[in-house]
KEKEMAR-588652 format. One record per residue: residue number from 1; residue in one letter; x, y, z of N, C-alpha, C, CB in turn. Coordinates in Angstrom, 1 decimal, padded with zeros to 4 digits, always signed. Glycine has a CB too. Layout:
<pts>
(NUM, "a", (X, Y, Z), (X, Y, Z), (X, Y, Z), (X, Y, Z)) ...
</pts>
This chain:
<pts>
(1, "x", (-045.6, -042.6, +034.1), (-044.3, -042.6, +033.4), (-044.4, -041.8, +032.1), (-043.8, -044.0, +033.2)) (2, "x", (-045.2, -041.6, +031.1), (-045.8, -041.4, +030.1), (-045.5, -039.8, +030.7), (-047.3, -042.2, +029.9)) (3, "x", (-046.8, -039.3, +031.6), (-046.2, -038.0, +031.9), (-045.4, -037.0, +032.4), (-046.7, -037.6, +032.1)) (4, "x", (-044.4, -038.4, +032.9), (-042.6, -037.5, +033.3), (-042.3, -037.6, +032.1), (-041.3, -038.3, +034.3)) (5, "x", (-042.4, -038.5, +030.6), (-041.7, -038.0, +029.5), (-041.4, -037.2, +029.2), (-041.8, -038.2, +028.8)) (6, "x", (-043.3, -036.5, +028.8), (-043.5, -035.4, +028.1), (-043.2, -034.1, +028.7), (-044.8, -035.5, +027.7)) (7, "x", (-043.2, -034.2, +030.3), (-042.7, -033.2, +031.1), (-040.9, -032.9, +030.4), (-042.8, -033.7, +032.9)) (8, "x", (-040.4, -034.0, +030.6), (-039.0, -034.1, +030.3), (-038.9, -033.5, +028.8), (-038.4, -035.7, +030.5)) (9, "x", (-039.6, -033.7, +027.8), (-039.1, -033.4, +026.3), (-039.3, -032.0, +026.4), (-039.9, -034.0, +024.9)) (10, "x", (-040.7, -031.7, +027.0), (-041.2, -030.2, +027.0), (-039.7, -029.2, +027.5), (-042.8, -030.0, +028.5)) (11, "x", (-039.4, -029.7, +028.4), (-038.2, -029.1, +029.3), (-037.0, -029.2, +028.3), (-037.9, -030.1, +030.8)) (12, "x", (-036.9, -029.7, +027.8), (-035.8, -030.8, +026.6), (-035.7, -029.5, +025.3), (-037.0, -032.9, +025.7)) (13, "x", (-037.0, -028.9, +024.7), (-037.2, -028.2, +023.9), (-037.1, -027.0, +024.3), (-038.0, -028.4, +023.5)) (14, "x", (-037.9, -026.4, +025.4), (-037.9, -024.7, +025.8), (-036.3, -025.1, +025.9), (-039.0, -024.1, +027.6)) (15, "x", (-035.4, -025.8, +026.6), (-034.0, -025.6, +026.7), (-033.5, -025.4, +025.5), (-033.3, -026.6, +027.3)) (16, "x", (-033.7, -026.0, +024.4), (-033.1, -026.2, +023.6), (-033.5, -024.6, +022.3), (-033.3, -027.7, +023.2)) (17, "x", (-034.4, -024.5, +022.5), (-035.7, -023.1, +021.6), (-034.5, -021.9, +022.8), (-038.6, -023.3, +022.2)) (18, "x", (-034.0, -022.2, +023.7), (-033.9, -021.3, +024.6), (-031.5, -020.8, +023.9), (-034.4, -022.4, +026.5)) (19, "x", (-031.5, -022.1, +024.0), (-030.2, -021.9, +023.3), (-029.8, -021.9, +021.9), (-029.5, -022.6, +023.7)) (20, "x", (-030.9, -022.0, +021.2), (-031.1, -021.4, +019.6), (-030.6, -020.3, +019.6), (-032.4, -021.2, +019.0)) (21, "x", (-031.7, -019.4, +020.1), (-032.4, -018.1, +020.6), (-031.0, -017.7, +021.0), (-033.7, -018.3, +022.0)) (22, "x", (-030.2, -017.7, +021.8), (-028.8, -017.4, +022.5), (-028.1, -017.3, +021.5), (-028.1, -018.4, +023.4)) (23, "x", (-027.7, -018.8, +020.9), (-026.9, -018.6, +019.7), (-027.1, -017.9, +018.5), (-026.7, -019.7, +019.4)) (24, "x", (-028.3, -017.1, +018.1), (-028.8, -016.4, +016.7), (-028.3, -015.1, +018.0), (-031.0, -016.7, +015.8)) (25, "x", (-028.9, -014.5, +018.0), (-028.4, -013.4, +018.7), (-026.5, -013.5, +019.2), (-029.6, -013.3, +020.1)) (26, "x", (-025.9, -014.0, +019.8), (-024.4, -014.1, +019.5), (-023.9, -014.3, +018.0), (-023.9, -015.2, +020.3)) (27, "x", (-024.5, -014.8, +017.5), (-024.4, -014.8, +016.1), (-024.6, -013.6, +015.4), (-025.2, -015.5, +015.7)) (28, "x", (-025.4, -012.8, +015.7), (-025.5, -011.5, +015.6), (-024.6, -010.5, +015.8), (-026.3, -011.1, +016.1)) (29, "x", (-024.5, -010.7, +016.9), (-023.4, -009.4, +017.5), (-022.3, -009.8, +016.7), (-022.9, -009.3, +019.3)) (30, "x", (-021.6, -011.3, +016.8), (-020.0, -011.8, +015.9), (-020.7, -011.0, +014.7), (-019.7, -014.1, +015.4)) (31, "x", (-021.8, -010.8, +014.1), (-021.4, -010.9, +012.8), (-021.3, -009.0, +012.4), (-022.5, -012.0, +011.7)) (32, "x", (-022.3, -008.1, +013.6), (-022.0, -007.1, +013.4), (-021.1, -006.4, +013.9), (-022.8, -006.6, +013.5)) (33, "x", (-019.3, -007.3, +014.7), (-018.5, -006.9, +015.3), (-017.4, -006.9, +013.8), (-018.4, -007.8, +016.8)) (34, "x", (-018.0, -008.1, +012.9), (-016.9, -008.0, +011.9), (-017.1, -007.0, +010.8), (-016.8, -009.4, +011.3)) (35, "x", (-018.6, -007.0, +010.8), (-019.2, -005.9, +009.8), (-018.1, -004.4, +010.1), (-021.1, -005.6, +010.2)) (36, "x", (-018.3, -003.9, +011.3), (-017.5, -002.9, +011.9), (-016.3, -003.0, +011.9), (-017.6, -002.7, +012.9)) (37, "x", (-015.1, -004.2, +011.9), (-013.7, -004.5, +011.6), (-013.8, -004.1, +010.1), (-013.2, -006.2, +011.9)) (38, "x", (-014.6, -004.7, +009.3), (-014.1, -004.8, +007.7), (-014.5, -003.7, +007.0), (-014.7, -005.9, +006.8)) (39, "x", (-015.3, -002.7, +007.9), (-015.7, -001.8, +007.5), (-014.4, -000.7, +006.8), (-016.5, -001.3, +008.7)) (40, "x", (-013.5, -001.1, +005.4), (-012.9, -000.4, +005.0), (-012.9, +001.1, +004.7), (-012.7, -000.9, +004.3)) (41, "x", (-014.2, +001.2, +004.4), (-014.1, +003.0, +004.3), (-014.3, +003.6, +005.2), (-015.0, +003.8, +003.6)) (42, "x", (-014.9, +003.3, +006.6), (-014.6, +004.0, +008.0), (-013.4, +004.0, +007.9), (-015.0, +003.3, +009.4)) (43, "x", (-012.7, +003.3, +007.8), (-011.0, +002.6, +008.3), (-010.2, +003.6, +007.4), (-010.6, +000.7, +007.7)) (44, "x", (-010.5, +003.6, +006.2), (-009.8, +005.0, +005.8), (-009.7, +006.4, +005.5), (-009.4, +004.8, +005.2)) (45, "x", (-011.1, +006.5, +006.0), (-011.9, +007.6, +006.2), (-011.4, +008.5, +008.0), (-013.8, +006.8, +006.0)) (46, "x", (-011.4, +007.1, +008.6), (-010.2, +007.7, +009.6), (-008.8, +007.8, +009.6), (-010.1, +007.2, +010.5)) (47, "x", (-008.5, +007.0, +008.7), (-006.7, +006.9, +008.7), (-006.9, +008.4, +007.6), (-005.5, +004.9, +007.7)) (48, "x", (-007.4, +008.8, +006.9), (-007.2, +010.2, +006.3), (-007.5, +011.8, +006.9), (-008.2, +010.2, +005.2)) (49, "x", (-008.2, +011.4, +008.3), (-008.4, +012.2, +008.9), (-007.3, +012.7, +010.0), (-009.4, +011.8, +009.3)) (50, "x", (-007.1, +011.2, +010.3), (-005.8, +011.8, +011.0), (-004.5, +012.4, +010.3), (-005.2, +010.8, +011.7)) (51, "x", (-004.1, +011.4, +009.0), (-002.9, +011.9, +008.2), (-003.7, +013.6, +007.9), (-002.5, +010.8, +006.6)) (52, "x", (-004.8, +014.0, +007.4), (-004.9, +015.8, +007.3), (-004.7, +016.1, +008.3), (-006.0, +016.6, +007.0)) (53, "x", (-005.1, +016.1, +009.9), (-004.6, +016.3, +011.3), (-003.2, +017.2, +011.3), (-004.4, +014.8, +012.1)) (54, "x", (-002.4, +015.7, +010.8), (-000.9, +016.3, +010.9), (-000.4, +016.8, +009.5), (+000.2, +015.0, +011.5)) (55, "x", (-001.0, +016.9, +008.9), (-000.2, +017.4, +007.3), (-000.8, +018.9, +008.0), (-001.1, +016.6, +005.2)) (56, "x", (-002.1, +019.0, +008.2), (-002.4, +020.8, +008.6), (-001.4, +021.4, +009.6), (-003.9, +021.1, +009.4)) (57, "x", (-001.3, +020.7, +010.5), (-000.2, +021.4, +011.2), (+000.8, +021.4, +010.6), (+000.3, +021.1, +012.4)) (58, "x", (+001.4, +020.7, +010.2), (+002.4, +020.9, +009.1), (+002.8, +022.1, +008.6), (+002.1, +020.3, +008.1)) (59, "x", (+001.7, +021.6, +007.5), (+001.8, +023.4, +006.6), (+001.4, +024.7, +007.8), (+000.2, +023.4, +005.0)) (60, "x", (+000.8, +024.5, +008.7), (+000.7, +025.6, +009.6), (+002.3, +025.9, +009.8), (-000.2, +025.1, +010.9)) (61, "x", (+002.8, +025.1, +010.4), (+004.1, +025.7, +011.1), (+005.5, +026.1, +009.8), (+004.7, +024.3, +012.4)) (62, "x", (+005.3, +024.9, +008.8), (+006.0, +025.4, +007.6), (+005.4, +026.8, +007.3), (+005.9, +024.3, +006.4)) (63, "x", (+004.0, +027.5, +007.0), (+003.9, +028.5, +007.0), (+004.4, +029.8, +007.1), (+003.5, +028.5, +007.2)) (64, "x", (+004.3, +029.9, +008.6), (+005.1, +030.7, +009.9), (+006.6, +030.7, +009.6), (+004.8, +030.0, +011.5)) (65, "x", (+007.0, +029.5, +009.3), (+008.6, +029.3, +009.4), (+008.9, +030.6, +007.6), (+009.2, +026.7, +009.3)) (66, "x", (+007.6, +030.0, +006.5), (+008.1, +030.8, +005.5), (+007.6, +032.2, +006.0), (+007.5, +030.5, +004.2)) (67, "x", (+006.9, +032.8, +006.6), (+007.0, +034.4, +006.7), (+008.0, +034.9, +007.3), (+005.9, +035.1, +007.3)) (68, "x", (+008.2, +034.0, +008.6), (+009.3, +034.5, +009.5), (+010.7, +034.8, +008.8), (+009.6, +033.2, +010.6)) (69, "x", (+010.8, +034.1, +007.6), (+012.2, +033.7, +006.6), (+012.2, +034.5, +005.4), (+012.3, +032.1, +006.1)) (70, "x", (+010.8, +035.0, +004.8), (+010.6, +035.7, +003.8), (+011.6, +036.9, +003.3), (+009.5, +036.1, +004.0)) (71, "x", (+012.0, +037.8, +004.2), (+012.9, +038.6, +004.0), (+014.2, +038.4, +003.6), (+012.8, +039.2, +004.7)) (72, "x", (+014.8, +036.9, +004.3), (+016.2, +036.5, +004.2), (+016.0, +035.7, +002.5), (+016.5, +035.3, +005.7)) (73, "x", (+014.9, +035.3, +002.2), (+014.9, +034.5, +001.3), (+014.9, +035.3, -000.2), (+013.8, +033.7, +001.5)) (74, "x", (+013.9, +036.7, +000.3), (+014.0, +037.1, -001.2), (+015.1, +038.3, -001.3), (+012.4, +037.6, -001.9)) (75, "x", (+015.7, +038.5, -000.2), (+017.2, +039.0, -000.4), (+018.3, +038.2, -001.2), (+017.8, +039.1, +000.8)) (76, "x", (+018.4, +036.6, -000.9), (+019.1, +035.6, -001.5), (+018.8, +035.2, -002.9), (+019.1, +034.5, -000.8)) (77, "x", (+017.3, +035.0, -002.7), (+016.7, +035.2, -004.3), (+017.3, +036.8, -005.4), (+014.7, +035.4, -004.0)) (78, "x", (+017.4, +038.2, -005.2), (+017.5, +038.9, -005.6), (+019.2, +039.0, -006.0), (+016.9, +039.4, -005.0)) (79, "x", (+019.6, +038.7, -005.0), (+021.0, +038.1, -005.5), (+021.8, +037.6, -006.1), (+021.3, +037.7, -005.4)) (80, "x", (+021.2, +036.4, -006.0), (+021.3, +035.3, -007.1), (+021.2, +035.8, -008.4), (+020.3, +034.3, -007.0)) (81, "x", (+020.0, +036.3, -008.3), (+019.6, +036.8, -009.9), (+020.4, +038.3, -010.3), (+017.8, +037.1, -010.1)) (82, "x", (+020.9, +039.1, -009.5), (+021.6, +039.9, -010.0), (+023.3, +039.3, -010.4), (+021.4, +041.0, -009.1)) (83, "x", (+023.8, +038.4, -009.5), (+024.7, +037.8, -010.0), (+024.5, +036.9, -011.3), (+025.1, +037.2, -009.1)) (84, "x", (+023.2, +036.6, -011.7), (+023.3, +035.7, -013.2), (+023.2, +037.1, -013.9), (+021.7, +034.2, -013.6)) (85, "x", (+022.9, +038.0, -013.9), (+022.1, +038.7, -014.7), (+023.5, +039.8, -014.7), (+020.5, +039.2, -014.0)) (86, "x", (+024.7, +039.5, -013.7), (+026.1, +040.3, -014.1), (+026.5, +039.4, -015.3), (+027.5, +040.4, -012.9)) (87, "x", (+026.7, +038.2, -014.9), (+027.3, +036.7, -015.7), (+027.0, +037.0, -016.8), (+026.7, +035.2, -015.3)) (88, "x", (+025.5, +037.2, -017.7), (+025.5, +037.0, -018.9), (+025.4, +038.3, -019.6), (+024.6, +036.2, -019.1)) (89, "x", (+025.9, +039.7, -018.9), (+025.9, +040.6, -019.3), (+025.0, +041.3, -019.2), (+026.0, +040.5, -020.2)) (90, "x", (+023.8, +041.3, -018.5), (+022.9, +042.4, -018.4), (+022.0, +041.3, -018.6), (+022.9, +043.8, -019.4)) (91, "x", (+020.4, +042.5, -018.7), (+019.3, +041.9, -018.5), (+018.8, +042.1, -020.1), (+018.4, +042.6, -017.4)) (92, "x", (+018.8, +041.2, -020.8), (+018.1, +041.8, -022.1), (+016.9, +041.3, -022.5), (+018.9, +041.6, -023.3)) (93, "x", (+016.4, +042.3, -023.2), (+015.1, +042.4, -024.0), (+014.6, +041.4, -024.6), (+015.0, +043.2, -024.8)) (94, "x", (+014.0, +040.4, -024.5), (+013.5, +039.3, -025.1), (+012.2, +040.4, -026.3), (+012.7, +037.9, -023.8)) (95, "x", (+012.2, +041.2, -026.2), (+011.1, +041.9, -027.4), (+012.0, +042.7, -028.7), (+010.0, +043.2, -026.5)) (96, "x", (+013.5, +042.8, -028.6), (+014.1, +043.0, -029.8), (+014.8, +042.5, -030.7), (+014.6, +043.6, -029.7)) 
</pts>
């Protein structure tokens, strides 16, 4: 009887040394799954990547849209300023 105990505790412990062992290692992974959630500067190190993503295209196509328009614009610009420049009488010399 004596040596079904010790059979039984032996068995009792490797089980138990066995689900330690399980639980430190799941313990592990939980804690490097949160490390990687809270990881704030990944997190906005990607949310900045993407917002430049779309801000570059952006200015890419606003680009194009200004060359395509350039000619209409500094016709309207020139305009303008010759009409202020009837308004106040001419262009004068800020050096006399």
């Amino acid at each position: 009887m004596a040596k079904q105990s010790q059979v039984t505790r032996a068995d009792r412990k490797a089980e138990l040394i066995s689900e330690l062992a399980w639980s430190r290692a799941e313990l592990a992974r939980n804690l490097h799954d949160a490390r990687n959630d809270l990881d704030l500067m990944a997190l906005h190190v990607e949310s900045s990547r993407r917002n430049a993503e779309r801000t570059g295209i952006l200015l890419a196509i606003l680009g194009a849209l200004f060359n395509l328009f350039r000619p209409l614009l500094t016709a309207l610009a020139t305009r303008k300023i010759n009409e202020m420049a009837a308004r106040s009488g001419g262009w004068r010399n800020p050096l006399r």
